[in-house]
N, C-alpha and C positions, 0 to 999 in steps of 0.2 A: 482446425484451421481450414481454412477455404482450398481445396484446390488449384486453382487458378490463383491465389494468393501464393501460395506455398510456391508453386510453379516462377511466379513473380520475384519470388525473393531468393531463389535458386539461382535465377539467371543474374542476379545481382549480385550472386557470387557469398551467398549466406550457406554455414554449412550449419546443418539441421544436426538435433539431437530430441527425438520423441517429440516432433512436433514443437519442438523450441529452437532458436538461433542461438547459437553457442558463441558463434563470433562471424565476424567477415575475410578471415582468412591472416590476420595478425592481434593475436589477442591482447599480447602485452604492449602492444600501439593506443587500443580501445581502447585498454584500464585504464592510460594514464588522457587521453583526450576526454573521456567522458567526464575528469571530473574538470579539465581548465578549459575547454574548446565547445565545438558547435556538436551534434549527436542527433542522428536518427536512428529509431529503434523497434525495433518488431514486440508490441505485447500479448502476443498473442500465448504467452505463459500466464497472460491474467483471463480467467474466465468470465461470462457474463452472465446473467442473472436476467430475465426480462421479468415487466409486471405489468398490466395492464386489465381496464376494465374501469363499471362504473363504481366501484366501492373501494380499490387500490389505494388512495391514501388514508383511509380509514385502518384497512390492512395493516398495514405496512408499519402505523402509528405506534398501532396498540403491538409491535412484536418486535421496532429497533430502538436504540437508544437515544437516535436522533430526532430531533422534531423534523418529520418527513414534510408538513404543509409549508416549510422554510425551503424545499426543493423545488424549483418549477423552471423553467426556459432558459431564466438568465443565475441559478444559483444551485449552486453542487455540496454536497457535505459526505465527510467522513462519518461512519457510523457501526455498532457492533451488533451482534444477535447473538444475548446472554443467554443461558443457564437461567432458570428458576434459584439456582444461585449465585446468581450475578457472573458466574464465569462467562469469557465468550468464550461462543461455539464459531463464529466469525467475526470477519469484520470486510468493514466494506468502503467503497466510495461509491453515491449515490447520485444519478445524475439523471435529468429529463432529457428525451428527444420524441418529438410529436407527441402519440399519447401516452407511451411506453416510459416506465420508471428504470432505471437497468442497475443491476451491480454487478459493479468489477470487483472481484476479490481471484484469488489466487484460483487456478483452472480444476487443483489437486480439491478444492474446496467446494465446489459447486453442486455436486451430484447429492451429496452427503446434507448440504445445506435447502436446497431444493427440494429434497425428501422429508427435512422435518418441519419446514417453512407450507410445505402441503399438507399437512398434519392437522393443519389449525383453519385450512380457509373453511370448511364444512358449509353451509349457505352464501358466503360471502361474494358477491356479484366480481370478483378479481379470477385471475387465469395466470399462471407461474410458470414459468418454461428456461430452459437452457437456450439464449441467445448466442452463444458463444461463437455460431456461424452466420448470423446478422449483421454484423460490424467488423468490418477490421478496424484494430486500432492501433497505433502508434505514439509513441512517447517523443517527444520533442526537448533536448532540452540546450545552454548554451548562451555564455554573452550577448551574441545578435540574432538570438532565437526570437525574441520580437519583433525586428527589424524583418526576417527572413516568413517568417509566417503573413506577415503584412502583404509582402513580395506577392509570394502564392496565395491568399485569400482575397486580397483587394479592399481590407477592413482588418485595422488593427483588433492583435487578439485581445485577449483578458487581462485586464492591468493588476487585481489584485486576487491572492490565492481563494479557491476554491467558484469564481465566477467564471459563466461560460455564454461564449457566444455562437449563434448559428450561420455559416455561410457557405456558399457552393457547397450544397449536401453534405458539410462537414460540421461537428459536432467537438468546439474545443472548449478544454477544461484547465484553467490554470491549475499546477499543484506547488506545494515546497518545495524548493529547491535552491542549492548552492548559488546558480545562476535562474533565470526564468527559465520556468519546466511547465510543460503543457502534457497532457492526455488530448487526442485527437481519435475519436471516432466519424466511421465513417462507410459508405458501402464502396463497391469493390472497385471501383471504374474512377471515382472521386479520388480514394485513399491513394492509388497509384498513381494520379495524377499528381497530389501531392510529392508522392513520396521521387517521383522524380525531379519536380521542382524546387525540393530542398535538399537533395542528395547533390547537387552542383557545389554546394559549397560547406555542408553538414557529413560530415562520416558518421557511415550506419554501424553500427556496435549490437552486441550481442549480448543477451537476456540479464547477465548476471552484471554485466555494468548499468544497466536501471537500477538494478537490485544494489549496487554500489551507492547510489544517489538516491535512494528512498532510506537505505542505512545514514547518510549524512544529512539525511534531510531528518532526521529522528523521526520517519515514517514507519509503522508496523504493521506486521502482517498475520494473521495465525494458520497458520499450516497445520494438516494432519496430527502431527508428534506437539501441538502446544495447545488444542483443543481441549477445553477447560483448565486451562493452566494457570490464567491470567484474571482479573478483574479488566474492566476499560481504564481504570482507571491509573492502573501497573502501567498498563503500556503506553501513558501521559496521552491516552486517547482524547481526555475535556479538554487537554492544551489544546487538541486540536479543530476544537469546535466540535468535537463526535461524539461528544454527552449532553442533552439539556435535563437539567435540574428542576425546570417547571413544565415538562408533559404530564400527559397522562401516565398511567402503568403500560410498563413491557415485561417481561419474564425476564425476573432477578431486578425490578424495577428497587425494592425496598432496601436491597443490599446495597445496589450503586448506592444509591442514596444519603443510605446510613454513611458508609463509608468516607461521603463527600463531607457532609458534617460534623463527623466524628472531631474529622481535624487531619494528623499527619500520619502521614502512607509509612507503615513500614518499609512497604516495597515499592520498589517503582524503576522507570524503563531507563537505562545509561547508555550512552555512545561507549566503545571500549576497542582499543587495539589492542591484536593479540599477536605475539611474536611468533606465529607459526605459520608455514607454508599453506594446509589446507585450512578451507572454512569448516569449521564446526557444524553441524547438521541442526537445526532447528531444536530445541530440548534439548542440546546436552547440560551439562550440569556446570558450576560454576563451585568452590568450596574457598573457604578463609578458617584458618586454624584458630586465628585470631577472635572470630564470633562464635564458631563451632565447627568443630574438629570431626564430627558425625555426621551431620546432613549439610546438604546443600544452600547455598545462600544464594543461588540465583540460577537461570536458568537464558539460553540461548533464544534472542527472538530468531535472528537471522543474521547470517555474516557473508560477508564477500571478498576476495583478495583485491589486497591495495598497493598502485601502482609502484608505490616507494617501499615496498615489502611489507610482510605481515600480512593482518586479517581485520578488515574494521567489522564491526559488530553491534547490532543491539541485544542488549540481556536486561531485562529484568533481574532485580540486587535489591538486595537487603542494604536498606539506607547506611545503616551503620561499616559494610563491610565497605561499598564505596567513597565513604567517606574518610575512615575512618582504617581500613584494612588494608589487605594484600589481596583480592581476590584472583583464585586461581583456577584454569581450565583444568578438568575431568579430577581432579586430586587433591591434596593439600600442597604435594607436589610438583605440581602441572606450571606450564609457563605461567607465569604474572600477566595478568588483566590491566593496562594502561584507562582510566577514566580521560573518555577526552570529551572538550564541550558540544552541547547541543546548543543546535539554531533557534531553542526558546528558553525562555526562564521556566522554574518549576513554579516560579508565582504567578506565569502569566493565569488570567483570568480569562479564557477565552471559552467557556462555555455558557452559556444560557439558560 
């Protein structure tokens, strides 16, 4: 985080934990405005990723799951970086500004992905670096988060998810969301300007209420503790346009694949409340007696506390236990897992 950014959002009354915004000073106000009200929000818990050079979407092609030449000025996509066996090792959201390709994924994810992602350039005319103090960025989200971005840009933003527009040195990205939710990048002087002119009528909220509204938005993440955990396609990643089916090869290209045609996913990603005070840490475990009384049938994407109690959650689940079972946290034991719906169908068709 930037200095003088940090500085900025100090005097605005953000109380910091490890270079993240925890809250603005009343948290259980933020929980519950972030999901029905307006929200500005420091992402500076998401890392960036820069790319750039004359050979970069060649790169890029042959190592994500996304079809990268579908990225450019006005168009953004979700995307993963498998395993040779299809597992990801991340995932990402992929966005252009001038020549630079960038991903945002988790801040915990960058260094680890950055070093294996450099692995493979060997002649390749492209240059990989940690951007992560090039842009500040900000999440945006809220009923007249439309209407208020307009305000302060002077050009309606993005009307449909994943398209971006560029104006006054700002860099916005529509994403999912309960109400219209933006990603706004942006350098240091611009971002501030913003983030004043929509702090008049948006409360700024802290890291883990994003994290609230990417959980309800059936968005995933892979953190440290789920790295090789998942396929893309467990975590309903081609719902989200973040797998194409007719690229070229990436690494673990033939397993996506296979798996896309086989037919039906044993596994795959569920919204879930869970009746406990704290969130669950990323990987913990999930069991149902009822499918198997020994091993786990699912496994924690990410969870967050929700305004009206409990923990909302994404896991990956054994079709059958969520359909079909009791799924329960840490035991056979453990609280009961509530299945509650996602903002897509599992038939949507939305990859390419």
């Amino acid at each position: 985080m930037k200095p003088e950014w940090k500085d900025f959002l100090l005097q605005a009354g953000a109380e910091m934990d490890d270079q993240r915004v925890s809250d603005f000073g009343n948290p259980e106000r933020e929980m519950s405005v972030a999901i029905t009200g307006d929200v500005i929000c420091d992402l500076s818990h998401h890392g960036l990723i820069g790319a750039y050079g004359e050979e970069t979407v060649q790169f890029l092609q042959g190592q994500f799951s996304t079809n990268v030449p579908d990225v450019d000025e006005h168009t953004s996509r979700l995307g993963a970086y498998c395993s040779p066996k299809g597992r990801m090792l991340a995932n990402f959201r992929l966005f252009k500004r001038g020549e630079t390709y960038y991903l945002r994924l988790p801040r915990e994810q960058v260094e680890s992905t950055l070093k294996r992602l450099s692995m493979f350039i060997l002649r390749a005319k492209v240059t990989l670096e940690d951007a992560g103090d090039a842009l500040v960025r900000v999440g945006v989200s809220g009923p007249h988060a439309v209407d208020q971005l307009q305000a302060a840009l002077g050009k309606a933003p993005p009307e449909a998810v994943d398209q971006v527009i560029h104006e006054r040195g700002l860099t916005v990205v529509r994403v999912p969301g309960l109400h219209p939710r933006f990603e706004v990048y942006g350098e240091l002087d611009a971002m501030m300007r913003l983030w004043q002119n929509l702090n008049v009528r948006s409360a700024p909220v802290g890291s883990d209420r994003w994290g609230l509204l990417d959980v309800m938005s059936g968005v995933p993440h892979v953190y440290p503790q789920t790295v090789e955990a998942f396929l893309p396609q467990m975590a309903n990643l081609q719902l989200l346009g973040g797998v194409s089916f007719n690229k070229g090869c990436f690494p673990g290209q033939e397993v996506v694949a296979r798996t896309q045609h086989l037919g039906k996913l044993k596994r795959r990603m569920y919204r879930l409340h869970l009746p406990v005070n704290e969130a669950p840490p990323p990987g913990a475990t999930l069991y149902d007696a009822s499918v198997d009384a020994t091993q786990p049938v699912g496994r924690i994407v990410e969870a967050y506390p929700h305004p009206d109690g409990g923990v909302e959650a994404l896991a990956v689940l054994q079709v059958a236990s969520a359909e079909a079972g009791e799924p329960r946290l840490s035991s056979t034991d453990g609280p009961v897992a509530q299945v509650q719906p996602l903002p897509y169908s599992f038939d949507l068709a939305a990859a390419t």
